[in-house]
C-alpha positions in Angstrom: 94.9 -147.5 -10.5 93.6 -148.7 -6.9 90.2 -148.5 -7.6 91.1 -150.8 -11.2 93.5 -153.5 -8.9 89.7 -153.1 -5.7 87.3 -154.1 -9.1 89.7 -156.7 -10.0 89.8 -158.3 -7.2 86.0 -157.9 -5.6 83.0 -158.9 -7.8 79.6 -156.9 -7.7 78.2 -158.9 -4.8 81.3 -158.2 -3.1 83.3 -161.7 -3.5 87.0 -161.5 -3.1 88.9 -163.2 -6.4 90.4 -165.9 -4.1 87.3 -167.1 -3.0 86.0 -167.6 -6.5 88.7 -169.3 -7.9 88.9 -171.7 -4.9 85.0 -171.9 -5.1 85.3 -172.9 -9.0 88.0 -175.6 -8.7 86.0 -177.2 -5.5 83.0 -178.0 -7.2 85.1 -178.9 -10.2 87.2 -181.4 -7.5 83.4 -182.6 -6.5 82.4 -183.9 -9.7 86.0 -185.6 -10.4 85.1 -187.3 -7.0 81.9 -187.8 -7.6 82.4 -190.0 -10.7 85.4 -191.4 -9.7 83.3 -193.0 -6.5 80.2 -194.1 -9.0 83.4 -196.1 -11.2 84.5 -197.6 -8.4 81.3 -198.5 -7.5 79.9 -200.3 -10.6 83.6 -201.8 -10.6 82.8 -203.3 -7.2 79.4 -204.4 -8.7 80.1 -206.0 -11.4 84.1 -207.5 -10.9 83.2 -211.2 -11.6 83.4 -208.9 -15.1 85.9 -206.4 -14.9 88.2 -208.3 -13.4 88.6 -211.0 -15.9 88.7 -208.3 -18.2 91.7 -206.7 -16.5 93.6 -209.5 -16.5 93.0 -210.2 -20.0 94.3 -206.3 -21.0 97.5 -207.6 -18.9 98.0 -210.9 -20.6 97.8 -209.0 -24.1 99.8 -206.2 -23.1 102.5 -209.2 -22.1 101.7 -211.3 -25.1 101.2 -208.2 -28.0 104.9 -207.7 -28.7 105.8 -211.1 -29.3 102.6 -211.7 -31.5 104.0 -208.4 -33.8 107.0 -210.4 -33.8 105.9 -213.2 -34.8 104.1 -211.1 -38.0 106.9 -209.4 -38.8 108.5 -212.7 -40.1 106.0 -213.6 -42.0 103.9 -216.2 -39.6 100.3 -216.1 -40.4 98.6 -214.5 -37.8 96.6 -216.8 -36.4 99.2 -219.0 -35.9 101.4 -216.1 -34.2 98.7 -215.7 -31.7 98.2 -219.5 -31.3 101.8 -220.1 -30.3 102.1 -217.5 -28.0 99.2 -218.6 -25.9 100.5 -222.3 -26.1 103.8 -220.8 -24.8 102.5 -218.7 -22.2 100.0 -221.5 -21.3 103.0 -224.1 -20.7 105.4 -221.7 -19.1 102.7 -220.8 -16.2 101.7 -224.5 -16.1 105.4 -225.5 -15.9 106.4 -223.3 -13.0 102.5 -224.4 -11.0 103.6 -227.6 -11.6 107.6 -226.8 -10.3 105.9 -225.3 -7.0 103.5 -228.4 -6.4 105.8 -230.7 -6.6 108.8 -229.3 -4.7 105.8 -228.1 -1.9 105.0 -231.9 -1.8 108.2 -233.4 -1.2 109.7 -230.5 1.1 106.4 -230.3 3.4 107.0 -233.2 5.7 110.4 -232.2 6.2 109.0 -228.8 7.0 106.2 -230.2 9.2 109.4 -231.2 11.0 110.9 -228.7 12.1 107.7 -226.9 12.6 107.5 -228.9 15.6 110.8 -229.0 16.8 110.7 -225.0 16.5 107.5 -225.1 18.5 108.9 -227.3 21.4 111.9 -225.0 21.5 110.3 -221.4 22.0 107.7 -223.4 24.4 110.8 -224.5 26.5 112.2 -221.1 26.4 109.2 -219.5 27.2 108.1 -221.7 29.9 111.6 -221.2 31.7 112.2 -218.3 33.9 112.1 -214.9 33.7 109.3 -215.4 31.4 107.2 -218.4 33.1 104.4 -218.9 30.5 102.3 -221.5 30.9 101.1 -224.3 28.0 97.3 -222.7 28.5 98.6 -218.9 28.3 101.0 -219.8 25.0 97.7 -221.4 23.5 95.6 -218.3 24.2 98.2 -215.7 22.6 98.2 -218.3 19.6 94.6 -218.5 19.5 94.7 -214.5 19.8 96.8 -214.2 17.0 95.7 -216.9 14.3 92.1 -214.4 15.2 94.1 -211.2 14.4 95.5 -212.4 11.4 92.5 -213.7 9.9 90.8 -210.5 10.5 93.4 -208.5 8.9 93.8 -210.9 5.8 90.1 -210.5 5.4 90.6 -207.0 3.6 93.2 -208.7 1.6 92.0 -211.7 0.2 88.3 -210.5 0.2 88.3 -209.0 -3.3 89.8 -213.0 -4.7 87.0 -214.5 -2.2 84.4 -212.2 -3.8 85.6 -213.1 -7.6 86.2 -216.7 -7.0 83.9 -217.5 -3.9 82.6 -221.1 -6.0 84.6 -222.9 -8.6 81.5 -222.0 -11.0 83.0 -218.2 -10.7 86.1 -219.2 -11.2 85.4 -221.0 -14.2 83.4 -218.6 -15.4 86.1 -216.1 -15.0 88.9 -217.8 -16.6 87.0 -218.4 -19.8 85.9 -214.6 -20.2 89.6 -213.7 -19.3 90.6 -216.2 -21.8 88.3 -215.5 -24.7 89.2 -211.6 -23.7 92.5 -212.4 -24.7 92.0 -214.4 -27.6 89.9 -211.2 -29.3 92.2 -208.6 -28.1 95.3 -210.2 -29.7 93.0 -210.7 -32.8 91.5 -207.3 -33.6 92.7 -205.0 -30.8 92.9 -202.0 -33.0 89.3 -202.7 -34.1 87.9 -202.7 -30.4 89.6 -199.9 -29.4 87.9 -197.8 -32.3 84.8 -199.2 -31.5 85.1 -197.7 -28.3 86.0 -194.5 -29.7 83.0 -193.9 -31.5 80.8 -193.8 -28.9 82.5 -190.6 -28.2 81.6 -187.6 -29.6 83.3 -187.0 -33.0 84.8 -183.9 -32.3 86.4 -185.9 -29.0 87.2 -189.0 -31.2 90.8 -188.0 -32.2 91.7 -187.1 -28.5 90.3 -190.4 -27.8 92.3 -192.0 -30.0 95.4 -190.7 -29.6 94.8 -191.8 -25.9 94.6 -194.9 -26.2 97.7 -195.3 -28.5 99.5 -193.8 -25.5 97.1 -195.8 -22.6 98.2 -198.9 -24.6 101.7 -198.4 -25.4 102.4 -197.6 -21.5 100.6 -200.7 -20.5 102.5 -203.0 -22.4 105.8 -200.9 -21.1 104.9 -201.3 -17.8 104.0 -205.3 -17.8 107.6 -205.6 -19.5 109.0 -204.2 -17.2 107.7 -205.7 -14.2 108.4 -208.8 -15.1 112.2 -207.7 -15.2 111.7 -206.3 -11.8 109.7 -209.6 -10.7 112.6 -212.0 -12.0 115.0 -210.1 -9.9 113.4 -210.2 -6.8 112.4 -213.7 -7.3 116.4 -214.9 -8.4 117.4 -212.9 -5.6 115.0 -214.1 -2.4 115.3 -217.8 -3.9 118.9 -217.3 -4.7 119.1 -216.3 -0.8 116.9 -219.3 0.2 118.9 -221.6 -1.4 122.3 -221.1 0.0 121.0 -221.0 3.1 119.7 -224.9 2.6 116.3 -223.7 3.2 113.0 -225.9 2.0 111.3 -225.3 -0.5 113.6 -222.7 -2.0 112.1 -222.8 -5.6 108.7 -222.3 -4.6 109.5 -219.4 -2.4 111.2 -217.7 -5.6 108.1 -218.4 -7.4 105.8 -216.9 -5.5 108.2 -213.6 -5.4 107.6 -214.0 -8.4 104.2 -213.2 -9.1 103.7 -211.5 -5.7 106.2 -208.9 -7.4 103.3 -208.0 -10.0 102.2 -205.8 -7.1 105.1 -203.8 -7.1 107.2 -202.5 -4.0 105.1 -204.4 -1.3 104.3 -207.9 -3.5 108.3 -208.5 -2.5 108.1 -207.5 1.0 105.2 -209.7 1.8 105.9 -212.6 -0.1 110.0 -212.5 1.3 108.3 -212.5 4.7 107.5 -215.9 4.4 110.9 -216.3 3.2 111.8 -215.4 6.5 109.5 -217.3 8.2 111.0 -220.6 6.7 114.2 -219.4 8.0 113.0 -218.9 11.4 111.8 -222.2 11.4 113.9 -224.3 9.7 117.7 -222.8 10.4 117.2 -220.4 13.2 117.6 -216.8 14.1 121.0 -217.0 12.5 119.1 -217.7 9.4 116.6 -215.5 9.8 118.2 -212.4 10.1 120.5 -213.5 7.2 116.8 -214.2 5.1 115.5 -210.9 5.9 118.8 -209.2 5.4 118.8 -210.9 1.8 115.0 -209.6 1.7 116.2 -206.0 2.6 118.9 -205.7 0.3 116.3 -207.1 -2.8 114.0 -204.4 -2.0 116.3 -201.8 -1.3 117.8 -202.8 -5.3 114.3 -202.4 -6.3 113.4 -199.2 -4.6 116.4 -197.4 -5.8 117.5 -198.7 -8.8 115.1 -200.7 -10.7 111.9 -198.3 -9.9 113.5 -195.3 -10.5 115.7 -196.2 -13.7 113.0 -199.1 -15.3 109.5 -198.7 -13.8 109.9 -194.6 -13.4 111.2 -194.3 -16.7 108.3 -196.5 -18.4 105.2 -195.4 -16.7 106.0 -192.2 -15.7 104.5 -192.8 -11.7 106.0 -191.2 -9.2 106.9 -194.3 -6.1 104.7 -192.7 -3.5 101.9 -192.9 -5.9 102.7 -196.3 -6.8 102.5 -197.0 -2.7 99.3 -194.9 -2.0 97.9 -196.7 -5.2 98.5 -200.0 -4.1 97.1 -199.0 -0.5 93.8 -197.9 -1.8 93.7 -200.8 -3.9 93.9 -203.3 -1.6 91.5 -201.5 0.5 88.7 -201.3 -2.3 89.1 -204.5 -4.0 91.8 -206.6 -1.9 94.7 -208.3 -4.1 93.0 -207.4 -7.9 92.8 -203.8 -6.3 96.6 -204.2 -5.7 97.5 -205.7 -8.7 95.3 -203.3 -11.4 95.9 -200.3 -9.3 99.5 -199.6 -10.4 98.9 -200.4 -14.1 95.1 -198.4 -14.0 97.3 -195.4 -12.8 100.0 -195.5 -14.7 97.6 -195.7 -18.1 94.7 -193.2 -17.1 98.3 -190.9 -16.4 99.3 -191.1 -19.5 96.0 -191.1 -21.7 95.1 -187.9 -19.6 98.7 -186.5 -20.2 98.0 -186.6 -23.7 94.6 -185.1 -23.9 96.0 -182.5 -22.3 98.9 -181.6 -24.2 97.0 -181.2 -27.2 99.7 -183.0 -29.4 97.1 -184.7 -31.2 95.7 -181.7 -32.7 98.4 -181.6 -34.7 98.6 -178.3 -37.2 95.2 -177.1 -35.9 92.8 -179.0 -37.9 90.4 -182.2 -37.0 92.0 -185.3 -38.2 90.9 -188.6 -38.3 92.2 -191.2 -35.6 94.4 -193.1 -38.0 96.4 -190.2 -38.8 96.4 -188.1 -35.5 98.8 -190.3 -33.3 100.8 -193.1 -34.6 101.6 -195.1 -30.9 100.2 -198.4 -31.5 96.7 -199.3 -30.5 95.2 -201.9 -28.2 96.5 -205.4 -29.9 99.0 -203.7 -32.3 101.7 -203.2 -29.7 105.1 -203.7 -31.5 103.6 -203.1 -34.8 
């Protein structure tokens, strides 16, 4: 029985069991690396593309439902998918419109008090024990406005890169739009498209991937705008009984700084708090960012765990570590795709691996193996 449990465990050239199962799965992990860092790559390459192109899987995944809606009472579906984008067209336009004008007559007010906060931390700087000097103060601003721009440089490098010219940005709103348009229209038809390039004996995996991929996607844009209504009623809400400026605008830009979930709240309430600083105090301040606190605290522990956990299946610390290494790679559409890109592969991988689509053992075609709907078909 030794001998049997020393054969077992040793290999004829004498290599102990561990070391070949940890030799296996490393140069499995190599390859997994390897091809994730050649995506990433051509994703970096090419995002004047892909980007647009993510955006547009978004807007669909937002807009889907109500154009299955819309069907299911009979509107033609053309016109389904024309109202919604006049809707969702208006709506954005509406609140871009809100923000420039409430920006344009709260800025001179703002201007203000920027300067009377200036003069008063110069006076209280200047006095003793601290003793600073008009030239020193101007260095340690100078030092900082450098710092800052340094550090946003990561941040905002991936928009810079993707919109650098108004041509690009052109460019890439007409692909994002026309993206759209065909994804609403025949979805399901791209999507098996896509699947036959696979193999056929890989195509019914494939499909019944993407009916999960898609079907996660739209849960999870659903529900972040839940999440990214309640952080922007509650920041602005905040804002605005404290008589701050431009109250509305800061709730907007919650808003769609919440698409980045867990820090898009923290950072865009920070300028919140800014405001506050400025315009009321330290009073204000501290009661800005307590109002900032308690947002993200409600989002953290109850509307992540009970709305976004439940939907996407994403543990938070992933969502943090992806939004991290999102940022790093691509700046703010790193940030923004990195939670949704996760929270899909997750759950097309998922169902490869559970085999579920194999159904009683046989090959079956893709309209039969999985019944979640399909890219465009959400709802249905």
């Amino acid at each position: 029985m030794a001998r049997r449990v020393v054969e077992e465990t040793v290999d004829d050239l004498g290599v102990p069991r561990g070391m070949r199962i940890a030799t296996a799965w490393s140069w499995r992990i190599l390859v997994v690396v390897g091809a994730s860092a050649v995506v990433i790559a051509l994703v970096v390459v090419f995002e004047e593309i892909v980007v647009p192109l993510l955006v547009a899987m978004l807007v669909s995944a937002l807009l889907a439902p109500t154009v299955a809606t819309l069907g299911r009472h009979r509107w033609p579906h053309w016109l389904a998918i024309l109202v919604t984008l006049v809707a969702f067209a208006i709506v954005v336009a509406g609140l871009v419109v809100i923000v420039v004008w409430q920006v344009r007559s709260g800025l001179p007010q703002l201007e203000r008090e920027s300067v009377a906060a200036y003069d008063r931390a110069r006076g209280v700087l200047s006095a003793p024990p601290w003793n600073v000097s008009d030239a020193q103060l101007a260095s340690w601003i100078n030092d900082l406005g450098a710092l800052a721009q340094k550090d946003s440089g990561v941040l905002i490098g991936g928009a810079v890169k993707v919109g650098g010219t108004l041509g690009h940005l052109l460019a890439g709103a007409l692909i994002a739009l026309f993206a759209t348009i065909f994804m609403l229209i025949d979805g399901r038809g791209i999507w098996n498209w896509i699947v036959r390039i696979f193999p056929r004996a890989a195509r019914p995996a494939m499909s019944a991937a993407g009916g999960s991929g898609w079907s996660t996607l739209t849960k999870f844009v659903r529900v972040q705008i839940v999440v990214a209504l309640v952080n922007a009623i509650g920041i602005g809400a905040v804002a605005f009984f404290l008589g701050l400026p431009l109250a509305v605008p800061i709730g907007v830009v919650v808003l769609f700084a919440s698409f980045i979930p867990v820090i898009g709240a923290i950072v865009s309430g920070a300028i919140a708090v800014v405001i506050a600083l400025v315009y009321g105090g330290p009073v204000q301040a501290v009661v800005m960012l307590a109002g900032v606190l308690v947002v993200h605290l409600l989002e953290a522990h109850v509307l992540q765990p009970l709305l976004v956990g439940g939907a996407v299946k994403v543990h938070p610390l992933a969502v943090v570590v992806g939004v991290a290494a999102g940022t790093a790679i691509a700046g703010v559409p790193g940030a923004l795709f990195a939670v949704p890109l996760i929270a899909t592969v997750n759950a097309m991988v998922t169902t490869i691996a559970s085999r579920s689509w194999r159904g009683s053992g046989q090959t079956r075609t893709a309209s039969t193996t999985h019944p979640a709907p399909r890219p465009g078909s959400a709802g249905e």
